[in-house]
C-alpha positions as CSV (number, residue, x, y, z in Angstrom):
1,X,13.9,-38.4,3.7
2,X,14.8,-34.7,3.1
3,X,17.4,-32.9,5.6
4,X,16.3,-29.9,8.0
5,X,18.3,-27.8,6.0
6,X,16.3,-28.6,3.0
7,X,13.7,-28.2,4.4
8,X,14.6,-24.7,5.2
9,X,15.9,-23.5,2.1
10,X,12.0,-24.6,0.7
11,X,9.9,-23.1,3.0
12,X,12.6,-19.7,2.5
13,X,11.7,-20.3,-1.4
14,X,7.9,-20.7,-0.8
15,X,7.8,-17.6,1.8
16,X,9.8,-15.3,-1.3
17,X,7.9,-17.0,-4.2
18,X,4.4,-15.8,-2.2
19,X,5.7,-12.1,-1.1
20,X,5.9,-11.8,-4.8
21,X,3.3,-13.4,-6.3
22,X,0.9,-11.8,-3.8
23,X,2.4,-8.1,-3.9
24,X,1.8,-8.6,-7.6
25,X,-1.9,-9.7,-7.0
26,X,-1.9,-6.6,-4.8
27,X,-0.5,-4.4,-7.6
28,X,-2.8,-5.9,-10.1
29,X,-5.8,-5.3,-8.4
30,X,-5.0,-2.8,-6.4
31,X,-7.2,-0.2,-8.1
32,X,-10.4,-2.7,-7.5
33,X,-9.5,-3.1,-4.2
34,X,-7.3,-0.5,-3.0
35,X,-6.8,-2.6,0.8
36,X,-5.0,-5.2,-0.8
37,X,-2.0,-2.7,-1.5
38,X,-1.8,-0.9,1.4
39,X,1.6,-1.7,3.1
40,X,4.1,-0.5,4.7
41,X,8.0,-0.2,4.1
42,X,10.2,-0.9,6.4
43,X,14.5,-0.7,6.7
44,X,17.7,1.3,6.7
45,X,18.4,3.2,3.9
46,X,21.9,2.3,2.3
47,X,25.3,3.7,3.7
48,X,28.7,3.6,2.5
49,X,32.0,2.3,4.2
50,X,34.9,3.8,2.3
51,X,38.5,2.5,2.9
52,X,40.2,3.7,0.0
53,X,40.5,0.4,-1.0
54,X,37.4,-1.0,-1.9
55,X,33.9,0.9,-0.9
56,X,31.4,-1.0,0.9
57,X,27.4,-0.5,0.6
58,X,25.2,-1.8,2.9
59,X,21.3,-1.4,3.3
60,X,18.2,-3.4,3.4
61,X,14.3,-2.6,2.7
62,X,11.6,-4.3,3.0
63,X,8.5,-3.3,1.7
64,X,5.2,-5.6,1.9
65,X,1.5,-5.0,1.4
66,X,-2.0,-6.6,2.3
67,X,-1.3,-9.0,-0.6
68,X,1.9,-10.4,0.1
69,X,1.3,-10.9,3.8
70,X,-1.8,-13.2,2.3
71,X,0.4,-14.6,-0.3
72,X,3.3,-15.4,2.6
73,X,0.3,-17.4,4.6
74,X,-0.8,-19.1,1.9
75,X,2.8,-20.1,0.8
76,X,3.3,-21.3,4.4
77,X,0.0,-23.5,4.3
78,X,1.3,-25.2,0.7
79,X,4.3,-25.7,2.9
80,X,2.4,-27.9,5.1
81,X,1.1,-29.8,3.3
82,X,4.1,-31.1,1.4
């Protein structure tokens, strides 16, 4: 029987594996059907920490369209059923 963390780490794999794959459906066929790549971006745009000794970056964005919320719901559902 697999652990909880496991279990985790899959569904975190599934949920990343669908973003893609769906913002790249999205993408692909986005001309055809110009809803599935609508999206939004959302984050905080990097900043720097200096200390003279080493120089720290830190930001995060997230950017997801039509496409890759399907593609997240769909991963979840294969989830499921595993």
């Amino acid at each position: 029987m697999r652990g909880k963390s496991n279990d985790r780490l899959v569904l975190l794999v599934l949920i990343l594996v669908g973003a893609i794959f769906g913002s790249l459906i999205g993408s692909a066929f986005g001309g055809a059907l110009p809803i599935l790549n609508y999206g939004k971006t959302i984050g905080v745009d990097p900043f720097v920490v200096d200390l003279n000794v080493i120089v720290l970056t830190f930001g995060l964005k997230l950017s997801l369209n039509l496409a890759g919320i399907i593609g997240i719901i769909i991963a979840f559902f294969i989830y499921r059923r595993l």
